[in-house]
N, C-alpha and C positions, 0 to 999 in steps of 0.2 A: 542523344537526347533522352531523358529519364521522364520517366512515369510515373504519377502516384499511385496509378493502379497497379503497378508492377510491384512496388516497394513490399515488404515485408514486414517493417514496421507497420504497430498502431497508432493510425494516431485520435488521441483522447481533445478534445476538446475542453480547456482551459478558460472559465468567467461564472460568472454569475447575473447574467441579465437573459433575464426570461425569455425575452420574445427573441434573442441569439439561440437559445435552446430547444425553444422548441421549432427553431427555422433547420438546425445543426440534427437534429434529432432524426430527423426524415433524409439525411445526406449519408449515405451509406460509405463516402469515404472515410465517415468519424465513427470511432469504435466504441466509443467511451466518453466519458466527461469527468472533468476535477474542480473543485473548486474550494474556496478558501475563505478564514471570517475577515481576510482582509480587502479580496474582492467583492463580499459581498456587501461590507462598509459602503467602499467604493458606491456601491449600486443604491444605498442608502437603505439596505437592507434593517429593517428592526426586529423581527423575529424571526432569529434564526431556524425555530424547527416548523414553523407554518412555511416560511422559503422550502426547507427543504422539501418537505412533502405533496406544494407543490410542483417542484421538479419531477420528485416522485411516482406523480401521477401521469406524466410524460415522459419519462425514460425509465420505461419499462421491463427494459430486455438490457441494455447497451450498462457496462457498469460505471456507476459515479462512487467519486471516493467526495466523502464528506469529512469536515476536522473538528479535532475536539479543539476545547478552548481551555479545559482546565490547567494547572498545574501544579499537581500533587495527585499522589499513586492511585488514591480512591476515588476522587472524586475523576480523574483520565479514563479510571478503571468502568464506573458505574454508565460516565456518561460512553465511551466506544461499548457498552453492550446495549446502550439503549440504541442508539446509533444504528448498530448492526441490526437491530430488528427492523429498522424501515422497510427493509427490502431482503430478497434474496442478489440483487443487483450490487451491494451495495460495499465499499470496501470504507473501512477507517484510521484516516488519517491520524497517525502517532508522530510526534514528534522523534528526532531524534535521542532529546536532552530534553530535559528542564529547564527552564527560564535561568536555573542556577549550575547547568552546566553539567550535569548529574545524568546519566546513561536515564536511558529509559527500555533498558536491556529485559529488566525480571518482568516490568509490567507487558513488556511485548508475550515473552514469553509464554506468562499467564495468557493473556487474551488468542494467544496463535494457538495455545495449546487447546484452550477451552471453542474452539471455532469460528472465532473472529477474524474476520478477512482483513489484513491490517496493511495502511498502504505507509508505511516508515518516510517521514518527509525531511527533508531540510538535512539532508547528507549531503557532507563537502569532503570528503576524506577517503580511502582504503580502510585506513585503521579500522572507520565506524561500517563500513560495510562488513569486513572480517568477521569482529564482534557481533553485530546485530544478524547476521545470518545464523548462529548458533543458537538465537534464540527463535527462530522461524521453524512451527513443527513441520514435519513433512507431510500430513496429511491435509494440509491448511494454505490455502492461497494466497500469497502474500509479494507484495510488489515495497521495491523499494527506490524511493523518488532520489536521484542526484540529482542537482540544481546545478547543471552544466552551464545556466548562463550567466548565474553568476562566478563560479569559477572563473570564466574567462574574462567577467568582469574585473577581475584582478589581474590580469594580462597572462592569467595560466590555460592552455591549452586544455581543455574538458575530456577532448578524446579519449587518452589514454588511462585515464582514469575511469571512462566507461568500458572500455572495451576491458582492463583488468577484471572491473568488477561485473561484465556479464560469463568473464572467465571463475574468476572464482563461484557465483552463482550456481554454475552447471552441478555442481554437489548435490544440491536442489531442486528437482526439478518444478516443482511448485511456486519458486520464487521469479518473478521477471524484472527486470533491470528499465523504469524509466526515466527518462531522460528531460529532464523539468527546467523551467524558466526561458529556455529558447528567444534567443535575440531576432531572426532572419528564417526568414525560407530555407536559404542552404540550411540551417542546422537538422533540418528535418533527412537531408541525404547524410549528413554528417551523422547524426544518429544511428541510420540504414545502415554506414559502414562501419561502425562502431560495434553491429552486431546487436544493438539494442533493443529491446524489445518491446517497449512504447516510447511516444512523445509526448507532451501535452504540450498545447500550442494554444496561447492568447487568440480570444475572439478577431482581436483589431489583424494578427499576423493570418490568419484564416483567409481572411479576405482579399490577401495579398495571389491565392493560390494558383487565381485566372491569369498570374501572366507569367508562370512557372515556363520556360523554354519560350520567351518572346521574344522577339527579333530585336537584338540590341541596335540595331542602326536606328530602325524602327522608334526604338523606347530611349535614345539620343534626339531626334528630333520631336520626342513629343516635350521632355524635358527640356528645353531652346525652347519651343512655342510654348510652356507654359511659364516659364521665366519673361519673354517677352507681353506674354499677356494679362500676367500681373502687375506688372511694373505702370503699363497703361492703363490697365484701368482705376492703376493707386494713383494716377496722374503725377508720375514723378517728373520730375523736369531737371535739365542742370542746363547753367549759367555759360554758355561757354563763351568766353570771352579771346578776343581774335587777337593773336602775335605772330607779328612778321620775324 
């Protein structure tokens, strides 16, 4: 039987709805928080730096990585050091690439060197982990997001792709390996043995966490009565007509 408290892994809390964070914020199982301009669409967010700050004002201690929107060197540049002054909590989300496919290798660079806590996002490869760790200074804490679930969204295994690149990481010890977009609960023990050293996990998969080790006989008949009691109260009916 496994335990979250046991685990090793972080894990970061993944969304943009307020009254989720600040419920999430006081749960000592969540380490952290991530969030993105496309969950915060989602949430019907209009002002992106009023949202942030106030998050801000509620996660105090615990780190959030916030993303930029730009794309182009200066204006990625200007806005991750405004960014970074929010907080001393507070990391920034860099893309990997450009919208045109272009390394965003020298601006990481810059900003790791200069003290920017930069959380590198949307890596699907080795190659872009190889490379973008050269640009991570060592005095500077920097995390780099794999999107393991969409990897496997393509029917490729995520694993070993993580577990390489918390291998090669170790070079670095300032850099940690997390493990982004998460389909299911198991991915959170898959992470664990992967060696990983965060997760982010959607608000909605959060909620799932109460019945981590639940009695599948158990969670078999509740799924049968909820299927039968749906079905009655849609009042479906069939026609069954009688042959001899």
């Amino acid at each position: 039987m496994r335990k979250l408290e046991n685990l090793n892994i972080k894990i970061y809390a993944d969304g943009a709805n307020l009254n989720n964070i600040i419920e999430l914020n006081s749960n000592q199982l969540i380490k952290g928080f991530t969030t993105n301009p496309t969950l915060m669409k989602k949430e019907g967010i209009n002002n992106y730096e009023n949202f942030a700050k106030k998050i801000l004002n509620i996660v105090k201690i615990k780190p959030i990585s916030f993303e930029v929107f730009a794309d182009e060197y200066n204006e990625i540049y200007k806005q991750a050091r405004e960014i970074s002054s929010w907080g001393n909590n507070v990391n920034v989300k860099i893309p990997i690439t450009y919208t045109n496919g272009e390394s965003t290798f020298e601006l990481v660079r810059t900003l790791s060197k200069e003290g920017v806590k930069c959380n590198i996002t949307a890596i699907f490869t080795i190659e872009k982990i190889k490379k973008i760790l050269e640009a991570i200074d060592p005095n500077t804490p920097a995390i780099l997001s794999i999107f393991a679930g969409r990897i496997a969204d393509t029917g490729i295994d995520p694993a070993p792709i993580i577990k390489e690149a918390v291998n090669l990481a170790k070079i670095k010890s300032n850099v940690e390996i997390l493990w982004a977009s998460p389909r299911e609960i198991l991915n959170i023990f898959q992470a664990e043995d992967s060696g990983c050293h965060i997760i982010t996990v959607a608000h909605e998969i959060l909620n799932k966490l109460n019945i981590i080790n639940k009695n599948l006989e158990d969670f078999s008949l509740e799924t049968v009565s909820m299927f039968h009691k749906d079905a009655k109260n849609a009042g479906y009916s069939i026609n069954i007509k009688n042959k001899q």
